[in-house]
Structures are given as C-alpha cells and as structure tokens.
N, C-alpha and C positions, 0 to 999 in steps of 0.2 A: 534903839532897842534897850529895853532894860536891862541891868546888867545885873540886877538882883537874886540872886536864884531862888526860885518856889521852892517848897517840899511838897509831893505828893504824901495823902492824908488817906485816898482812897483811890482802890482799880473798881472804875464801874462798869467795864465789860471790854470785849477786844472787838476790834473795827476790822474792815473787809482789807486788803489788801495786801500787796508782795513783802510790806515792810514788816507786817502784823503787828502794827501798833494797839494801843488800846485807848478807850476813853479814858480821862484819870478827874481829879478832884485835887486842888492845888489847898497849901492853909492859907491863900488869900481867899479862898471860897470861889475861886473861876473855876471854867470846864477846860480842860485841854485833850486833845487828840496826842498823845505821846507816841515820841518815837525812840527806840533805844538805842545805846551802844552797841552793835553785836548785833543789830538785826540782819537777813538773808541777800539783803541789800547791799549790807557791809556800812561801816561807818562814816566812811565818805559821802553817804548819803545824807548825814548831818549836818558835813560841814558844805555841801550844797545847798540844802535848804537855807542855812544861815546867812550865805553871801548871794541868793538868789534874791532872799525876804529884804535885802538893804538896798541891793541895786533896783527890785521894781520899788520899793518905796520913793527911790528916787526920781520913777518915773509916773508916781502920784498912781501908782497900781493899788486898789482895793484888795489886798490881802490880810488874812489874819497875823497881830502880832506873836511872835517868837519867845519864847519864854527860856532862859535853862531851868531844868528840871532836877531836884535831889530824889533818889529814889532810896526809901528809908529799906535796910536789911529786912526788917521785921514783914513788907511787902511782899519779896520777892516769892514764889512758892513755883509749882509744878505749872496754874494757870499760865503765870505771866510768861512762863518760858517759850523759845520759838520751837517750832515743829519742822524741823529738818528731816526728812523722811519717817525713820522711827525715832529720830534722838529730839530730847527735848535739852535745849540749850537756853541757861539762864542770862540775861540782860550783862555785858560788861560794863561794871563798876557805877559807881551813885548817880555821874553825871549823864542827861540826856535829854535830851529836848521837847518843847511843846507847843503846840499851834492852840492859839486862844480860839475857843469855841463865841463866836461873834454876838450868840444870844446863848441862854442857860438852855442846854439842848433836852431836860426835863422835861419843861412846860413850852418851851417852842417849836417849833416845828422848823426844821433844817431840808432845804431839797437839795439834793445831787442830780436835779434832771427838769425840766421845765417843760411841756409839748409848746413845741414852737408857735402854736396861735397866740403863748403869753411871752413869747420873747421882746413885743412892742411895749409891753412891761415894765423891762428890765430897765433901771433908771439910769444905772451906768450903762448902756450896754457899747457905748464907743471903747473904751477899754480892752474887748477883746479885741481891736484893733492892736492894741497898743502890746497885751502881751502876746499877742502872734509876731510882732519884730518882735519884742523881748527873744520870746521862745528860737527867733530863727538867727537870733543874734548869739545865744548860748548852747547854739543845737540839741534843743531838749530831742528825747528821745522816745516820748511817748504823748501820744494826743492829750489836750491840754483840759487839765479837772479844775470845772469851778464846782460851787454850792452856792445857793440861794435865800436870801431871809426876805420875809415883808417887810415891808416899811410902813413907818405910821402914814397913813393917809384921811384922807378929807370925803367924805359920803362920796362915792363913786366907786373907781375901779381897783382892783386890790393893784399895788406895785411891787415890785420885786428890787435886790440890790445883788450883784453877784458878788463874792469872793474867790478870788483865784486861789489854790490851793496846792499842795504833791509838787515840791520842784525837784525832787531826787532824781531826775532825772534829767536836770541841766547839765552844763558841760560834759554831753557823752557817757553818764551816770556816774558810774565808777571809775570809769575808765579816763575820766580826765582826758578826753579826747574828743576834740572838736570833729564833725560830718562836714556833709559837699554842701555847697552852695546852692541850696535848697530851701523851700518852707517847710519849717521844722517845727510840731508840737500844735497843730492846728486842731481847733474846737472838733470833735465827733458829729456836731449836727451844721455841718458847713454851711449852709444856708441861714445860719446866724448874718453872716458878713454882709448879706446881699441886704441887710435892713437901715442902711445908715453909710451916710458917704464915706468912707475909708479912706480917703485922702491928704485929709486934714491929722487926723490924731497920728498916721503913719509918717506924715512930713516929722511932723513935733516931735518923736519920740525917736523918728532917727538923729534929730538935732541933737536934742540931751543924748543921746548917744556917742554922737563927735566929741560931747564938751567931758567927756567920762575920761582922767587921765589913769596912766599906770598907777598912781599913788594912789588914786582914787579908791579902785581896784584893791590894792594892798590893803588900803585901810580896814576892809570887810572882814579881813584875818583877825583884829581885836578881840573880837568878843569869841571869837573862837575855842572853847576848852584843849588846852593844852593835851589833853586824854587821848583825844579825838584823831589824833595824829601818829601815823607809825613813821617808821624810818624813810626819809626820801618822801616824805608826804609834802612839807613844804615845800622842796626847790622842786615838785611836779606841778605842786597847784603856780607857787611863781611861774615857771615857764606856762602855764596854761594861761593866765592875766597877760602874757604878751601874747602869745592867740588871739586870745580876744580883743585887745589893744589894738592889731592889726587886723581885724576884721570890719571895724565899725566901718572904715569908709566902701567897704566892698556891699553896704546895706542896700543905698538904694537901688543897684544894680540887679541884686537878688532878688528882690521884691517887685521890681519891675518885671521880670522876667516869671513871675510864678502869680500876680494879682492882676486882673484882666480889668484894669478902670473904667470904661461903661458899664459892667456889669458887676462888679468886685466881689468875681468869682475867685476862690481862692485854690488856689493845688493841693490836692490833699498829699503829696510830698510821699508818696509811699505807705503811706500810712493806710488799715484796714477801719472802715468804719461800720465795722459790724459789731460790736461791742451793745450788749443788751442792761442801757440802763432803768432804773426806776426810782419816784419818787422813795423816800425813805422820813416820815413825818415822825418829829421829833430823832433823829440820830443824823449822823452824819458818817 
C-alpha cells in the first residue's frame, strides 16, 4: 500500500450505503470512494478495510487499492456531514480513507450487478471462490460486494473483471468478534459458484492461509493511522489476530461441511438473498 497520503481537491457526490461515504477527487487526479473517521459504522470500520485490503492482496484478490486520504478544513460543510437521525455530524479529523476507483467513474461505466447470463464473462470469476474462504475465514458479516469494469478485448464478446469491494464488515464488524463455524459473506447471486470447479482455488487459498503467521497479521497494523484508534483498541484487535491465527487450520472442515463438491452449491450461511440490486453505469 502506499503510504503517501492524497489530499482531497474535490466532493463529487455521496455513495449509497451504511458508511455514507462519498465519491472524492484526490490532487493526484484519481477517483476514490471515501470513507470517514466518525462514520455510523464507527471507525473500526477503517482499520478493517485496511488490514482486510493487505491480507486479500496477499491472496492475489482483485481488489481496489487503499489510499489514506487528507480531508482539507475548507471541504467539510453541512453535505459531507453524516445524517444520524436529525443530527448531522461532521467527519472526525483530516485523516481517512479511500478506495481507488479502478477506471475514471466519469466516462466509464462501473456495474455493481451483472445478470448472470454474463457471469461466464467475468474473467476472474474463480476468485469468488477465493474470497468466500477469505470472507468465512474473517467472518465477514454481510453478503459479499463486488463491482465490475470491461475489459479491453478483441472483436467478439464484451468481458468483464470483478473487484471485490466493502470489507467493513470483517472480523465481526465493529465488534471485533469472530461467528460459528459457518460460510460467511457469500455472493447474493449464489449460483455464481456453480460456474467453475471450486476445488482447486479453495485448496490454494486455504494453503496461504496456514502459511499466514501472527507476525504476519501484526504487520497489517503499520500503515494504520494512529487517529484511528481509541483506548483498548489495540490489545482487542491483538487478541482478535490470535483468533484468527487459530482458526486457519479449522478451514477446511468448515468448508467441507457447508460446499456440496459435485455440485458446488454453496450455504447461504444465514444470510437473506433478497437484496434488490442494479446496474449503476458510470458510478459505483
């Protein structure tokens, strides 16, 4: 990850969701999806994304890079602020985070939703193998958000590349607490899985999984803003990295028990897949 912090230059509009981030404009001239200190999520939802965005990179996960973000005083106004029933509460303090927007979301067209006739498409699309252990290895807590760009291609059929996206709600969200021994954080359109042997990237991925030490783990705390942290926040996320430490080898038992191998149906773990998504051309 870079370790350089952007400054936001410009707010170009707020994005759908719990954290109510906004689209921003960096003075490198990139797009980021910002998320703030002090959002409804609480700020442990930062330093989750942060240490989610390192460990799946390590497992060759297609996600956007992670930026810290300076948010200049002169920005902040009534918009940016969050909406807490009636109260509107502004962003704490300069430092906060941003997800690189993978193409200029202006002139590109960004999906949050695919209809599954073009998931044979999707050029990655083994990967959602791979973050669904991720997801059931960090007991995310909410069905798992990708987004979609074309790809360049060659006179024939359009292709697709997914980005995995939203880890705020790893390790138990806020609450820095690991669930049961379940599949955890699985795709809304489950019948993704059934398109590609699931066998192969779910071995690999619990492999680098075993070889992931506690130090490893710690390491992801670096780049972490000092801010970001209230009292007791460290020695909870420490105890939470031996959690997780001690879970890797309990992987492929879980995953056994929830991915049906002739047909690699997956358990939807609890989770409602009623969720009404749509294309979104040009935003994210």
């Amino acid at each position: 990850m870079n370790s350089v912090p952007v400054t936001i230059t410009r707010i170009v509009r707020r994005m759908r969701g719990p954290s109510q981030s906004h689209l921003v404009q960096g003075d490198d001239g990139q797009f980021y999806v910002a998320k703030f200190a002090g959002n409804p999520q609480g700020t442990r939802s930062l330093v989750n994304e942060l240490i989610s965005y390192q460990l799946m990179r390590r497992l060759g996960v297609s996600t956007p890079c992670l930026r810290i973000l300076n948010l200049p005083l002169s920005l902040v106004n009534e918009d940016l602020c969050f909406r807490v029933g009636t109260r509107l509460i502004p962003p704490e303090g300069p430092v906060h985070l941003g997800s690189q927007c993978p193409v200029d979301p202006e002139v590109t067209a960004i999906w949050d939703f695919l209809p599954a006739k073009l998931f044979p498409r999707v050029v990655n699309l083994s990967q959602f193998a791979t973050i669904l252990v991720f997801d059931t290895w960090v007991c995310r807590t909410a069905p798992r958000q990708a987004i979609f760009v074309r790809q360049p291609s060659v006179i024939g059929e359009q292709h697709f590349k997914a980005h995995f996206i939203g880890h705020t709600t790893s390790f138990g969200g806020c609450q820095w607490r690991l669930g049961g021994d379940t599949i955890h954080g699985a795709y809304f359109q489950p019948g993704i899985y059934s398109l590609f042997d699931m066998s192969t990237p779910v071995e690999t991925t619990v492999c680098l999984l075993e070889a992931i030490t506690e130090a490893t783990l710690l390491a992801t705390l670096v780049g972490v803003p000092p801010s970001w942290f209230l009292p007791g926040d460290r020695e909870a996320i420490r105890a939470l990295f031996g959690q997780l430490h001690e879970r890797r080898p309990k992987m492929r038992s879980i995953l056994a028990n929830d991915i049906d191998s002739p047909d690699h149906r997956v358990s939807r773990g609890g989770h409602h897949f009623n969720c009404e998504y749509k294309r979104v051309a040009g935003t994210i």
